[in-house]
N, C-alpha and C positions, 0 to 999 in steps of 0.2 A: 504494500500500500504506500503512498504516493504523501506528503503534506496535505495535498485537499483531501485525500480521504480522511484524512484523519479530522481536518475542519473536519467534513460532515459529522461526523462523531461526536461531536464535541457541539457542536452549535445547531440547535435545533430550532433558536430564530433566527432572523436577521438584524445585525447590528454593524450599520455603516461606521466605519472607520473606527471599530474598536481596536485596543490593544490587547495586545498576548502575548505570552512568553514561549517562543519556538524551542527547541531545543534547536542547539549549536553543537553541541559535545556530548557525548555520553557512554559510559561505560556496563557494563553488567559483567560480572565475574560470577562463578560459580565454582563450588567445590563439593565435592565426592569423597566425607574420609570415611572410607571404609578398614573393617580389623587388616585387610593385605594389601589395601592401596589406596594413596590418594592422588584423587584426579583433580585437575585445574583448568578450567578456560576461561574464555572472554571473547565478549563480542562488545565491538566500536561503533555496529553499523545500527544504529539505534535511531528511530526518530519519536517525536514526540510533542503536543501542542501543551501547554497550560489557560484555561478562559477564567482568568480575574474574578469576570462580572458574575458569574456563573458558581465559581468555586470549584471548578471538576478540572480534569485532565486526561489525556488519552495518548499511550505510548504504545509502539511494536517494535518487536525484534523479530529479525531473520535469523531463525535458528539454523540455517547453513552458514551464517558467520560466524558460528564461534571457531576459536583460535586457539591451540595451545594441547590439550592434552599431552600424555605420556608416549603414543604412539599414532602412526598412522591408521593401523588396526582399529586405536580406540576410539579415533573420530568416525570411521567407516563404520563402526559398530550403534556409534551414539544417532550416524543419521538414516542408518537402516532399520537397527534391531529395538532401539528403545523409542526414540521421539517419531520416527517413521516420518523424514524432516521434508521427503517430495509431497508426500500425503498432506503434511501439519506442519508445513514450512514457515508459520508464523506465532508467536507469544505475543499476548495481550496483556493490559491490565488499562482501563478505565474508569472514572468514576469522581467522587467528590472527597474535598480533604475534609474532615469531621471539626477539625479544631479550628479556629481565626487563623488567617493570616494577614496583615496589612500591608496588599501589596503595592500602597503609596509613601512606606515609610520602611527606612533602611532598620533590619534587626534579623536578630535567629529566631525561628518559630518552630517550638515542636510539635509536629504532626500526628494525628494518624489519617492515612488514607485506604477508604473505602469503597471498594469496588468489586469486579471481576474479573479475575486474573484466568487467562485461558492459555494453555499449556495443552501441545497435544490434543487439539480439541476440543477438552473437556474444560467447561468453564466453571470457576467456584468463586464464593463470594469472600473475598479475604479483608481483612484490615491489618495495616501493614506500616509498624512507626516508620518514624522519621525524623531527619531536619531539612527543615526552609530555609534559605538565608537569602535573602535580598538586597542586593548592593547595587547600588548606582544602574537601577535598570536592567539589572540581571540577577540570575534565581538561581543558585545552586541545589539540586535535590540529592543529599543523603539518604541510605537505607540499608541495613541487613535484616534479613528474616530467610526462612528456612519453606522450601515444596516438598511435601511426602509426594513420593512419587506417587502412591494408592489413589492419591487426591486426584490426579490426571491421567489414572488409568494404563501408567507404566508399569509393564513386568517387568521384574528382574530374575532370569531362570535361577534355579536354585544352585546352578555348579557353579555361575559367577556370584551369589550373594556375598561373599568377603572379600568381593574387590568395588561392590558397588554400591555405596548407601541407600538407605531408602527411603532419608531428607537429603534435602542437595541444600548447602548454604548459599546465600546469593547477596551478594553486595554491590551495589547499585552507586554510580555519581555521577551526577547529570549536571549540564552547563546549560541556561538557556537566558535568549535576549529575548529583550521588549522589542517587540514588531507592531509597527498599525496594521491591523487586522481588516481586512476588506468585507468581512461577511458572507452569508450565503443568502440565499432563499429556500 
């Protein structure tokens, strides 16, 4: 999905020349400690909207970006065997942040945000802390929290269970600017 799709997500009226925070940068890491191994990636290729007026947000990752692992095995594994990434080539999470933030006034805001985190197709409604921070027109977003795989309907056969957790840790930092926002209809 594209920036505009993600407007559409995100904006279900019309609001000429409003502002929103794009993402520009962003990060997701993930980790796998399992009792025989632990795994690491990352994906850079992140996009993402913030709507002020609104209070919500709408991010996706291309789960054939991630990067890193232990082997080349373990990626061919991760986008055939588990995430099925041709099939469910996309992660989601949208939705609204629960706590204030003031995003006309510079300060750290601790979050939670609440939405639907979709993984593997299967969508669950999560609440997920955080920190805000908003400087000079842009919005840093911090995060760790933790996906049972059960939750999104990932197997893990039983001959790898000691090399593959069955929470994945995920830690999250996202860069975004103020953009005038053109709206939809």
């Amino acid at each position: 999905m594209n920036k505009i799709t993600i407007a559409l997500l995100l904006l279900s009226t019309s609001l000429l020349a409003q502002k929103r925070f794009e993402l520009e940068k962003g990060k997701i890491d993930f980790s796998s400690n399992a009792a025989l191994e632990l795994i690491n990636a990352s994906d850079e290729k992140v996009q993402g909207l913030v709507d002020p007026a609104k209070n919500t947000f709408a991010f996706i990752a291309n789960m054939k970006g991630f990067t890193g692992f232990n082997s080349a095995l373990q990626k061919e594994h991760f986008d055939e065997k588990y995430l099925e990434t041709d099939k469910f080539y996309q992660a989601t999470f949208s939705g609204s942040f629960i706590d204030p933030i003031d995003y006309a006034k510079d300060g750290a805001y601790k979050v939670r945000a609440k939405g639907f985190l979709t993984v593997h197709g299967i969508k669950q409604t999560r609440i997920i802390p955080g920190t805000v921070t908003i400087e000079k027109g842009q919005m840093n977003i911090e995060a760790n929290f933790t996906v049972p795989l059960a939750d999104h309907n990932i197997k893990i056969p039983e001959i790898v269970s000691q090399k593959i957790a069955t929470e994945i840790f995920v830690k999250l930092k996202f860069l975004l600017k103020e953009k005038e926002g053109k709206g939809t209809k």
